[in-house]
TORVOPA-971900 format. One record per residue (C-alpha): residue number from 1; residue in one letter; x, y, z. Coordinates in steps of 0.02 Angstrom, whole numbers, padded with zeros to 5 digits, always signed. Example, Ala and Ser with C-alpha at 12.3 -4.5 7.8 and 13.67 -1.06 7.14 Angstrom:
BEGIN
seq | type | xx | yy | zz
1 | A | +00615 | -00225 | +00390 .
2 | S | +00684 | -00053 | +00357 .
END
This chain:
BEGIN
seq | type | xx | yy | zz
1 | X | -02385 | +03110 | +10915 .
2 | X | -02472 | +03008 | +11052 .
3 | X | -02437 | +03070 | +11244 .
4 | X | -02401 | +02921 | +11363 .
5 | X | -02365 | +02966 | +11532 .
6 | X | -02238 | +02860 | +11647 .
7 | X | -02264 | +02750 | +11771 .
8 | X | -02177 | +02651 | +11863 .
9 | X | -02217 | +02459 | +11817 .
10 | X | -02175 | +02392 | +11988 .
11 | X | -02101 | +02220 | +11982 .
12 | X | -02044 | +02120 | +11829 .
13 | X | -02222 | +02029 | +11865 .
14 | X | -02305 | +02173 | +11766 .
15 | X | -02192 | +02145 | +11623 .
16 | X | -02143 | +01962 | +11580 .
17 | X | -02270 | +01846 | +11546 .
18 | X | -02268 | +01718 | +11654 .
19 | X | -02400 | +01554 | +11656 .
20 | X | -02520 | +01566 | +11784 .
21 | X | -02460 | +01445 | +11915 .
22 | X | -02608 | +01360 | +11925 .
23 | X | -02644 | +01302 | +11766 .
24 | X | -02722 | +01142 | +11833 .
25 | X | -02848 | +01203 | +11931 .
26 | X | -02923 | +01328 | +11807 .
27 | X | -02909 | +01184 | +11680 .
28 | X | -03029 | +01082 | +11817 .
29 | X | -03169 | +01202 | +11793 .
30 | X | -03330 | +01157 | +11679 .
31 | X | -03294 | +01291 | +11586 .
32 | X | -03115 | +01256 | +11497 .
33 | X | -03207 | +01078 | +11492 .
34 | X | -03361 | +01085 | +11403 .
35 | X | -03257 | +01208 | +11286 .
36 | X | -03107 | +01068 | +11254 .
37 | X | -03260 | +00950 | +11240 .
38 | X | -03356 | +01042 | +11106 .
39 | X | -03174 | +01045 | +11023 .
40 | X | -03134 | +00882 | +11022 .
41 | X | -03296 | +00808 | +10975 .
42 | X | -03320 | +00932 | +10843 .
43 | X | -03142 | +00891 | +10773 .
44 | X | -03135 | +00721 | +10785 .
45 | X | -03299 | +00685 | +10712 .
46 | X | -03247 | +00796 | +10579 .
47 | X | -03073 | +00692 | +10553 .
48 | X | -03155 | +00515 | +10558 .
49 | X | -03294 | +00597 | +10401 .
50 | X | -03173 | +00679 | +10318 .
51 | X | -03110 | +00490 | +10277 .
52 | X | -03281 | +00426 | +10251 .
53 | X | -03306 | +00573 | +10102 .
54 | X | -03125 | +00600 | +10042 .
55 | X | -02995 | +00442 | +10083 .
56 | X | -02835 | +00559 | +10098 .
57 | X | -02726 | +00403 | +10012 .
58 | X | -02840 | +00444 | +09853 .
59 | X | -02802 | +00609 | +09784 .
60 | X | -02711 | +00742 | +09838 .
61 | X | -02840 | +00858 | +09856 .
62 | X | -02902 | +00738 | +09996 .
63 | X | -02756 | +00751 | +10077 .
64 | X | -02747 | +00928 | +10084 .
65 | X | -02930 | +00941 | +10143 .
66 | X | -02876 | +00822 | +10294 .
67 | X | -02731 | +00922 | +10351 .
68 | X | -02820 | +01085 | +10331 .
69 | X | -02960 | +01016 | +10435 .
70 | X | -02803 | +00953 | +10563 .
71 | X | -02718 | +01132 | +10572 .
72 | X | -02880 | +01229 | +10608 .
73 | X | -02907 | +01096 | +10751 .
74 | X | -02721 | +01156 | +10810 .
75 | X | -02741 | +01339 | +10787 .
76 | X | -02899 | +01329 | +10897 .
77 | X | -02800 | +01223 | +11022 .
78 | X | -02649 | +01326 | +11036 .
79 | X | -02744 | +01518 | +11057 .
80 | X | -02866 | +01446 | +11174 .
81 | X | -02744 | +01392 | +11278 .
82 | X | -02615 | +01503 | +11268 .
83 | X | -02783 | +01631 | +11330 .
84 | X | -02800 | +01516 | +11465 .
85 | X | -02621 | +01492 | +11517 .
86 | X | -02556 | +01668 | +11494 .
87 | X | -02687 | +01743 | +11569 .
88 | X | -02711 | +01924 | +11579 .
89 | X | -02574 | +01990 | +11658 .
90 | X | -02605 | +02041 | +11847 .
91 | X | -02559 | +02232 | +11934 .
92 | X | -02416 | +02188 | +12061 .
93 | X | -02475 | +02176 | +12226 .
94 | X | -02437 | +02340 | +12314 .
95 | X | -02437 | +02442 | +12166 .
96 | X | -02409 | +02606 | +12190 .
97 | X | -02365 | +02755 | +12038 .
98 | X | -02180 | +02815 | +12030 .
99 | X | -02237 | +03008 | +12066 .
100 | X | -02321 | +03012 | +12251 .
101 | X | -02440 | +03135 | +12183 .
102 | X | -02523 | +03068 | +12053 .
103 | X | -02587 | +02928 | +12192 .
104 | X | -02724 | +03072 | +12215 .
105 | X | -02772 | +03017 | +12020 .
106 | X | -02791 | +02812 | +12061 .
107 | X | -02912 | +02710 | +12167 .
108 | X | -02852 | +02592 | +12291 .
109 | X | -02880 | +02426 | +12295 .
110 | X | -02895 | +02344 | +12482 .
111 | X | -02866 | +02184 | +12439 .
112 | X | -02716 | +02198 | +12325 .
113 | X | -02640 | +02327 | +12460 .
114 | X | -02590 | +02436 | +12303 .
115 | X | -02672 | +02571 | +12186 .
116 | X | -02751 | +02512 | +12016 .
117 | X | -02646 | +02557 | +11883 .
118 | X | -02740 | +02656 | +11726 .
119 | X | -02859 | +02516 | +11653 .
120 | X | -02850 | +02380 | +11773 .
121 | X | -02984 | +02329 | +11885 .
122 | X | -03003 | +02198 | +12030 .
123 | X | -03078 | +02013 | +11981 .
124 | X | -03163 | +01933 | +12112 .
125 | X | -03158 | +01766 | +12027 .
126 | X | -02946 | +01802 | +12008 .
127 | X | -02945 | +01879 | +12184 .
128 | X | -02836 | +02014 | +12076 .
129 | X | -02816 | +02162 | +11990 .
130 | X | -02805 | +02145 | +11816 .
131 | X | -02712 | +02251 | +11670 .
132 | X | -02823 | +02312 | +11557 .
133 | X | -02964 | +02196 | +11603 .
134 | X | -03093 | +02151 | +11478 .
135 | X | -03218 | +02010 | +11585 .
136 | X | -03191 | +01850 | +11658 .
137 | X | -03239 | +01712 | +11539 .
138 | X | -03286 | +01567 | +11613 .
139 | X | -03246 | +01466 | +11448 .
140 | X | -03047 | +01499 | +11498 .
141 | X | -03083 | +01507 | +11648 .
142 | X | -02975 | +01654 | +11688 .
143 | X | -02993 | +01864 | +11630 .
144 | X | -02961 | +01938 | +11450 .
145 | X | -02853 | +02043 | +11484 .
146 | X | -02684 | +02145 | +11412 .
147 | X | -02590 | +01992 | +11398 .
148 | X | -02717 | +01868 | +11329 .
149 | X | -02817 | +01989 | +11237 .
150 | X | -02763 | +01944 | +11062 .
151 | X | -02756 | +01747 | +11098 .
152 | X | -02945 | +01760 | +11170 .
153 | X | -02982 | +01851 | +11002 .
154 | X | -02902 | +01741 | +10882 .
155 | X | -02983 | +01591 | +10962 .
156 | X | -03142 | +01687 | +10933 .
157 | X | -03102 | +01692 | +10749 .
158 | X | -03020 | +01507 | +10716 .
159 | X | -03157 | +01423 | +10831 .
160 | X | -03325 | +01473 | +10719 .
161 | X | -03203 | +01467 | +10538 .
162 | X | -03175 | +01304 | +10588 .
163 | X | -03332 | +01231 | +10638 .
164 | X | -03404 | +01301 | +10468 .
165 | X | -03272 | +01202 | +10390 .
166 | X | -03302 | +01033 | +10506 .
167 | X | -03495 | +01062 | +10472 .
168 | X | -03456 | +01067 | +10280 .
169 | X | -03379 | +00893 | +10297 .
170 | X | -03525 | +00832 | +10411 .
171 | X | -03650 | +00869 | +10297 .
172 | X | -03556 | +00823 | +10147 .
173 | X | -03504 | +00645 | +10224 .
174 | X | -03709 | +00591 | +10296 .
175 | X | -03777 | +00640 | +10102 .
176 | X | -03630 | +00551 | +10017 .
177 | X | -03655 | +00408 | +10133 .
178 | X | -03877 | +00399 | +10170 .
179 | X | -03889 | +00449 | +09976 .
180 | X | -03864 | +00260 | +09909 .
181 | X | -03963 | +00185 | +10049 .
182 | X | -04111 | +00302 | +10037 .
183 | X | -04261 | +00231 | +09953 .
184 | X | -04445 | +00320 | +09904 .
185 | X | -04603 | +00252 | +09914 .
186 | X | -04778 | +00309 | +09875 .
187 | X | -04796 | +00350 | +10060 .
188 | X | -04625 | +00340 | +10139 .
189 | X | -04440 | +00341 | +10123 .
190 | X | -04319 | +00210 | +10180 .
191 | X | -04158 | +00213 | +10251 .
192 | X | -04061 | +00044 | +10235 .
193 | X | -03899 | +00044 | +10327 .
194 | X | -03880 | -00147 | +10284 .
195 | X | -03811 | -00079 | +10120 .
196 | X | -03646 | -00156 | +10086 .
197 | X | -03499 | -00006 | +10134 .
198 | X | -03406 | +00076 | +09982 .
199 | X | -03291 | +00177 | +10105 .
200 | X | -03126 | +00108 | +10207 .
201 | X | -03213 | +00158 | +10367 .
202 | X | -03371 | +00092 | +10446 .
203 | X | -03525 | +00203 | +10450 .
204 | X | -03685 | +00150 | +10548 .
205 | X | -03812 | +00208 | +10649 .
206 | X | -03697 | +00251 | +10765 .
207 | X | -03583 | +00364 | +10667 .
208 | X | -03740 | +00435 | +10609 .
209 | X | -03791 | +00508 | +10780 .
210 | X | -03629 | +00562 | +10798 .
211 | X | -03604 | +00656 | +10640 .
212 | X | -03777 | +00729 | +10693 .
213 | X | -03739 | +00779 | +10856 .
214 | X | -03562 | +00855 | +10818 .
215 | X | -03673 | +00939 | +10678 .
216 | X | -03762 | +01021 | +10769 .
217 | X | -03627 | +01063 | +10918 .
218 | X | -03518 | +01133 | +10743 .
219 | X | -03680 | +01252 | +10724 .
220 | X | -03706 | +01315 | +10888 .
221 | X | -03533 | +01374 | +10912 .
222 | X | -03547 | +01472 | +10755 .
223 | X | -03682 | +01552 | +10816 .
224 | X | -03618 | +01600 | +10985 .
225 | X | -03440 | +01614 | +10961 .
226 | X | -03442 | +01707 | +10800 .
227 | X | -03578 | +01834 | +10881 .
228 | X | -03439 | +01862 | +11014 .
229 | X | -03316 | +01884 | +10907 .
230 | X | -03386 | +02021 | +10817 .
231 | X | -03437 | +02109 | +10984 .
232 | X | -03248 | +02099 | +11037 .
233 | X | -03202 | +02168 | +10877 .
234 | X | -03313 | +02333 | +10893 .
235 | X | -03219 | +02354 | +11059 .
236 | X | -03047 | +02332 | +10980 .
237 | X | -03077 | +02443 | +10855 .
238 | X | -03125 | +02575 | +10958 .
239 | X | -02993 | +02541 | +11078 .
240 | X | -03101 | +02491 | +11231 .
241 | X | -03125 | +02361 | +11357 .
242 | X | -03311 | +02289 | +11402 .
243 | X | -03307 | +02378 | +11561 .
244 | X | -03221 | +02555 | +11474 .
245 | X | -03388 | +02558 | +11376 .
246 | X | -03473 | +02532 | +11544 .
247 | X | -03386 | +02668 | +11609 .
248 | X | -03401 | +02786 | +11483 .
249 | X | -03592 | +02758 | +11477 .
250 | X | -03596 | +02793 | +11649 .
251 | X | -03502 | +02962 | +11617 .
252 | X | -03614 | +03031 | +11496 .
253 | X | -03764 | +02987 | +11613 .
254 | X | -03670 | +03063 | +11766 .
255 | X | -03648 | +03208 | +11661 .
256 | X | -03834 | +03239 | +11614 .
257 | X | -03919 | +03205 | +11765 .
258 | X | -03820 | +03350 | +11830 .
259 | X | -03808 | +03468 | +11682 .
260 | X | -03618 | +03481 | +11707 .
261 | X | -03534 | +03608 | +11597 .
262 | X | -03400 | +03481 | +11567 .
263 | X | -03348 | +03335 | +11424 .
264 | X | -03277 | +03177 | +11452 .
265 | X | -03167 | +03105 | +11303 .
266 | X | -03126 | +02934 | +11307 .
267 | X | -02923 | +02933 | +11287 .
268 | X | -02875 | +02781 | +11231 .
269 | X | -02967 | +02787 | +11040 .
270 | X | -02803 | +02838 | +10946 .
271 | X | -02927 | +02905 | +10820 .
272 | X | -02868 | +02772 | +10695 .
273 | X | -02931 | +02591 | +10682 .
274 | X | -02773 | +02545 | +10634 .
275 | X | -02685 | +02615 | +10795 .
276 | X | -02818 | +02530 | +10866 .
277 | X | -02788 | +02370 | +10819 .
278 | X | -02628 | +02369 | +10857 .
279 | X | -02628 | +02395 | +11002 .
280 | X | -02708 | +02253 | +11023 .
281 | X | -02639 | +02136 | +10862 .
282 | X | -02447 | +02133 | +10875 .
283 | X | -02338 | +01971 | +10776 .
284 | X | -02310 | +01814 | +10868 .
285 | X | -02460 | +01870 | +10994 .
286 | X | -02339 | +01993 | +11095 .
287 | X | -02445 | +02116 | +11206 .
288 | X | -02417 | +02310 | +11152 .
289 | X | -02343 | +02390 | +11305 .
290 | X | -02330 | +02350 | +11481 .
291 | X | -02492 | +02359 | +11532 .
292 | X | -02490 | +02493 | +11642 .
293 | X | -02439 | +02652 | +11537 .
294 | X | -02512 | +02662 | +11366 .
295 | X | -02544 | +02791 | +11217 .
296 | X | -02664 | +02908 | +11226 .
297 | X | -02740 | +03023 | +11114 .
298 | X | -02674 | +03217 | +11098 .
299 | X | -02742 | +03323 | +11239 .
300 | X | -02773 | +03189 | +11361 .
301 | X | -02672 | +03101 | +11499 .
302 | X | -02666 | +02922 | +11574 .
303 | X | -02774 | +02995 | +11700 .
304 | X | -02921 | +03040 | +11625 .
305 | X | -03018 | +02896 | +11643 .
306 | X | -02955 | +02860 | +11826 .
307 | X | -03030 | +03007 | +11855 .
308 | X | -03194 | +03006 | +11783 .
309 | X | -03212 | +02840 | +11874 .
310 | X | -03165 | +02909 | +12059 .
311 | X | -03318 | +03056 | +11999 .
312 | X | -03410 | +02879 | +11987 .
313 | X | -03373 | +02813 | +12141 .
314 | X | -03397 | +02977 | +12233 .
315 | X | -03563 | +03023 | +12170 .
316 | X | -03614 | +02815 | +12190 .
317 | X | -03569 | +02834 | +12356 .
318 | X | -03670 | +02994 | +12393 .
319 | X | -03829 | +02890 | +12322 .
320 | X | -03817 | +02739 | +12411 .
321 | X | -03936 | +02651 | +12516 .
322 | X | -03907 | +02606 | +12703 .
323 | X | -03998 | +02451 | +12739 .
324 | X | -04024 | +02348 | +12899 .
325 | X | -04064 | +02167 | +12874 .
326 | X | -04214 | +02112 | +12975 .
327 | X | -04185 | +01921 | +12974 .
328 | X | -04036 | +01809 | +12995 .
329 | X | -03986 | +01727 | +12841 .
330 | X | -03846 | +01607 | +12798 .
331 | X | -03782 | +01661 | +12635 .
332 | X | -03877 | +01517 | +12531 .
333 | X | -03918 | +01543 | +12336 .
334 | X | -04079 | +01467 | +12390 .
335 | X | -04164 | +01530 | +12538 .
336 | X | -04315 | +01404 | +12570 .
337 | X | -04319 | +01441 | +12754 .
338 | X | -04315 | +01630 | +12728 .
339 | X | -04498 | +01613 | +12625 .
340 | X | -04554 | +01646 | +12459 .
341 | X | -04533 | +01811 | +12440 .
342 | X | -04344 | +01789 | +12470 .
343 | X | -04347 | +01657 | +12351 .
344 | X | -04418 | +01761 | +12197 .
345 | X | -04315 | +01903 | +12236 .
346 | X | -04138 | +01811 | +12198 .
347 | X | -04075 | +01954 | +12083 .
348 | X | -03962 | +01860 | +11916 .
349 | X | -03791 | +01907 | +11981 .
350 | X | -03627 | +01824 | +12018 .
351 | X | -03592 | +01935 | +12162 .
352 | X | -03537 | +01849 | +12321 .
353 | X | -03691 | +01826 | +12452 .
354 | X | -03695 | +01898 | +12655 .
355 | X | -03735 | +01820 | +12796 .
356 | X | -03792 | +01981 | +12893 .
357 | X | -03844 | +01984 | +13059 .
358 | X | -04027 | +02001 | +13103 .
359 | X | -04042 | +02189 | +13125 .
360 | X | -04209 | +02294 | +13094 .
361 | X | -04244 | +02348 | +12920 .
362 | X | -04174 | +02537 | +12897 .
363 | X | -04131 | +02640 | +12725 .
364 | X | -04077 | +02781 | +12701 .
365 | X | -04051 | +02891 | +12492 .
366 | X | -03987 | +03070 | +12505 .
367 | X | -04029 | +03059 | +12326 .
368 | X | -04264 | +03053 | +12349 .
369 | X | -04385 | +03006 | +12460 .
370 | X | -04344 | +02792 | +12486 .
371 | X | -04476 | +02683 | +12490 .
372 | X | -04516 | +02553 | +12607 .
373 | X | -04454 | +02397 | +12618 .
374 | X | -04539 | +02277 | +12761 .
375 | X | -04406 | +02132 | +12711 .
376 | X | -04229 | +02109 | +12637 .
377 | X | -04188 | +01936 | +12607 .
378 | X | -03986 | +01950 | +12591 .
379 | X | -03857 | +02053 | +12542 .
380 | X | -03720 | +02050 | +12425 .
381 | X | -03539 | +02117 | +12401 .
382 | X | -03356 | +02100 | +12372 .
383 | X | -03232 | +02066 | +12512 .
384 | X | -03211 | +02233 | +12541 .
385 | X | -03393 | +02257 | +12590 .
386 | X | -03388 | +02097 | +12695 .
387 | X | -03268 | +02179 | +12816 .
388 | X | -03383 | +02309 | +12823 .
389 | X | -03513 | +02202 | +12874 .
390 | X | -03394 | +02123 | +13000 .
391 | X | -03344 | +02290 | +13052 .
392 | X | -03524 | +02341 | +13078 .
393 | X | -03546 | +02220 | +13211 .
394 | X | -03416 | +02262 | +13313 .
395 | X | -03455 | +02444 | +13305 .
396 | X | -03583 | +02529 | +13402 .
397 | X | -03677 | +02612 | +13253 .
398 | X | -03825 | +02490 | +13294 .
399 | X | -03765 | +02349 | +13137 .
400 | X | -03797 | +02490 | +12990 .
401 | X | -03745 | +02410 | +12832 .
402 | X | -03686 | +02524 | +12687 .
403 | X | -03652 | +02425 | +12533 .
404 | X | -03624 | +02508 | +12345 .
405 | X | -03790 | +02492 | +12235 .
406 | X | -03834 | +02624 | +12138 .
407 | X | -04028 | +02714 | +12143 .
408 | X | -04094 | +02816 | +12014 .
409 | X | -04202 | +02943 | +12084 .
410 | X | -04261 | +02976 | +11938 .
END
């Protein structure tokens, strides 16, 4: 028998699920565009072959092959969207436990004005806290999340099972239809496209390239989609999100750097990858739960990992670095007027850059002996540090900015 601890849900926001209101705008992103895109071309190329290399009128194995080929399009269609449109369910703003004193247990979330409920975490592409949040995916445009979680994984499945299928038909329809205009030589091979057509629809050069290219699009999502799939599949099957794996990671590090006589166990793996999965995998794409209590295994309580993660925070916040920027900067993802240096040293994150005031260069580590640093281009946050940085001006404390980054002394 699983423990699950109560909560209180908070508004009927946490519990029905409602379409994101705007649906348009995340639809006007590149990423739920090139991903429609691929889809389309892939399918449609894939239709138009299919009646090159199998006339559906013919047999009725043809036919079948075309509306298999049509309902794989529509299974794609329907869990990518309904991933998109769903989203993942969102922590009602102002959130706060039903029992005062477990608020002790739960960080707080500025922006939201309410406590993150066990397994949510703040977005800052959705400006939100999220149940049970897995990443953003800029394909959807929107999180993984509770809600979504088993539409986004489906998709993940149909999407490379179908282009495998659509590539099968590519393939088969360019042999069928190069094989009786190819010609050999001594020294060459011909292709001859002038060849009278056999089939009820055209084929030239220009369905050629296009077979080609969807070919290839058909192969790359394979590739990449299929390698994501099984990565989201090791998580479900262990029970955890992306950033659960993160944080357990982080536990068993925080744990040996400082020889604690202590254990953290995860407490969402039921222990069964069955349990697992459903928890996850329910009929008709229903979300297990209410995203913000849920099952844990025997011994634990929904606080354990709220816990380990405010040990995080704590012992983050006891190594941080104080810096002082040195040189006004404007917040641009290229600095050309801040120099070279700054230039090269753009770190490969999506965090949200400063605009600090100039201020001398200071640091400060409780954790080792920091080295110097003559110059720091820019800094970068969440809102939360922003205000801090706004804060920091108006305060006498000589602009000190404090934001959370991590140093390993060792």
């Amino acid at each position: 028998m699983h423990g699950v601890g109560l909560l209180d849900s908070g508004p009927t926001e946490a519990m029905t699920h409602r379409p994101d209101p705007s649906v348009l705008r995340r639809l006007c992103h590149w990423g739920p565009l090139l991903a429609l895109s691929v889809i389309l071309v892939v399918s449609c190329a894939a239709v138009l072959d299919s009646l090159l290399w199998l006339w559906p009128l013919g047999t009725a194995g043809a036919l079948w092959n075309l509306m298999a080929l049509i309902g794989w399009t529509v299974l794609i269609l329907y869990h990518y969207l309904r991933a998109l449109v769903v989203g993942p369910g969102r922590v009602p703003t102002g959130w706060r436990p039903a029992k005062r004193e477990d608020e002790h247990f739960l960080q707080f979330c500025s922006i939201c004005q309410g406590f993150k409920a066990p397994r949510s975490h703040h977005c800052r592409k959705c400006n939100r806290c999220v149940m049970k949040m897995d990443h953003h995916c800029p394909w959807i445009n929107n999180c993984c999340g509770h809600k979504n979680h088993s539409n986004f994984t489906w998709f993940l499945l149909f999407a490379p099972l179908g282009c495998i299928y659509a590539a099968v038909i590519l393939v088969m329809t360019m042999y069928t239809q190069l094989y009786s205009r190819l010609s050999f030589e001594m020294t060459k091979m011909k292709i001859d496209m002038s060849v009278p057509q056999v089939s009820h629809v055209p084929f030239g050069i220009s369905a050629f390239a296009t077979s080609l290219f969807a070919l290839g699009l058909a192969l790359g999502t394979t590739i990449a989609v299929g390698l994501l799939f099984c990565l989201q599949m090791k998580s479900i099957l262990r029970n955890r999100t992306s950033v659960e794996s993160w944080i357990e990671d982080k536990a068993k590090e925080r744990i040996s750097y400082y020889n604690l006589q202590e254990e953290f166990v995860y407490p969402y793996d039921l222990g069964s990858r069955w349990q697992n999965l459903r928890e996850v995998f329910r009929p008709w794409g229903a979300s297990c739960g209410d995203g913000i209590t849920w099952r844990v295994l025997d011994g634990c309580h929904q606080y354990n990992l709220t816990v380990e993660q405010l040990k995080q925070k704590a012992d983050k916040q006891a190594r941080a670095v104080v810096y002082r920027a040195v040189k006004r900067y404007s917040g641009s993802c290229l600095p050309v007027t801040a120099g070279w240096r700054a230039m090269i040293g753009i770190p490969c994150t999506e965090e949200p850059s400063l605009a600090p005031p100039p201020w001398r260069c200071h640091h400060r580590d409780t954790s080792h002996k920091p080295t110097p640093n003559p110059y720091v281009p820019f800094l970068e946050g969440n809102k939360g540090e922003l205000m801090s940085c706004v804060e920091a001006q108006s305060q006498p404390q000589n602009g000190l900015l404090r934001f959370q980054q991590s140093t390993n002394p060792r």
